[in-house]
C-alpha positions in Angstrom: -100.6 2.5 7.6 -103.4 2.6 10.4 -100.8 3.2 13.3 -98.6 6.2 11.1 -99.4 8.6 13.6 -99.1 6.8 16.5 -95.9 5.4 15.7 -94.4 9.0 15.1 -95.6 9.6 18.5 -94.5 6.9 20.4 -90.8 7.7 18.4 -91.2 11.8 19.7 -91.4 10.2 23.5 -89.4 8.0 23.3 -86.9 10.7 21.4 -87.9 12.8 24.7 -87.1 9.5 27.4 -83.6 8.5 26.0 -82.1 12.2 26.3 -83.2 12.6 29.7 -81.3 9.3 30.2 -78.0 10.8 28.3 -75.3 12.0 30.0 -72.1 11.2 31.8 -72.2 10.1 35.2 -68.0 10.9 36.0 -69.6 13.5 38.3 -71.6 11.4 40.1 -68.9 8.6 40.1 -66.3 11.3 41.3 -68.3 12.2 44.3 -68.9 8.5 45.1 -65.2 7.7 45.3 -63.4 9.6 48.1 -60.8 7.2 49.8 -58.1 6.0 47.5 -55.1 3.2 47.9 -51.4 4.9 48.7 -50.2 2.2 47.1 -51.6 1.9 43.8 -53.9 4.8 43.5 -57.2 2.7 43.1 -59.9 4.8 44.3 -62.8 3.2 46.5 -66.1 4.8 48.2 -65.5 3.6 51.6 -62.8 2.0 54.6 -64.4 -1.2 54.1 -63.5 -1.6 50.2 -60.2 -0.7 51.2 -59.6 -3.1 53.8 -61.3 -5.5 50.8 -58.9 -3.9 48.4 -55.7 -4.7 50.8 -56.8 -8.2 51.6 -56.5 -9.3 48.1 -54.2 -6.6 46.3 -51.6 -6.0 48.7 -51.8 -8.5 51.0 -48.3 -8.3 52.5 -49.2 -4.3 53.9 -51.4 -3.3 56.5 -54.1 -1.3 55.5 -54.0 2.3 56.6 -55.8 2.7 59.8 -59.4 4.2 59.6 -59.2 8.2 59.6 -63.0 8.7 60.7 
């Protein structure tokens, strides 16, 4: 094998790359999502999804008017 070192290196960084990459992103996700549905508990990031959400979930309600 001519590349048998460089092969165990490029594995070690690449090792190195893909646990940087690991990890959960609920955290990230949970921050994101701060305005949820009344009705059905769906959680969405802003007033526009949820006037999205209403249009085609619920659309016999009126959405809740915009708090901000």
């Amino acid at each position: 094998m001519t590349r048998g070192k460089q092969k165990i290196e490029a594995q070690k960084r690449n090792a190195e790359k893909s646990q940087k990459a690991k990890g959960s992103q609920i955290e990230a996700r949970a921050v994101a999502l701060k305005i949820s549905c009344p009705i059905c508990k769906v959680q969405l990031a802003n007033q526009n999804q949820l006037g999205d959400h209403y249009a085609s979930k619920h659309p016999k309600e009126n959405p809740p008017a915009d708090s901000s």
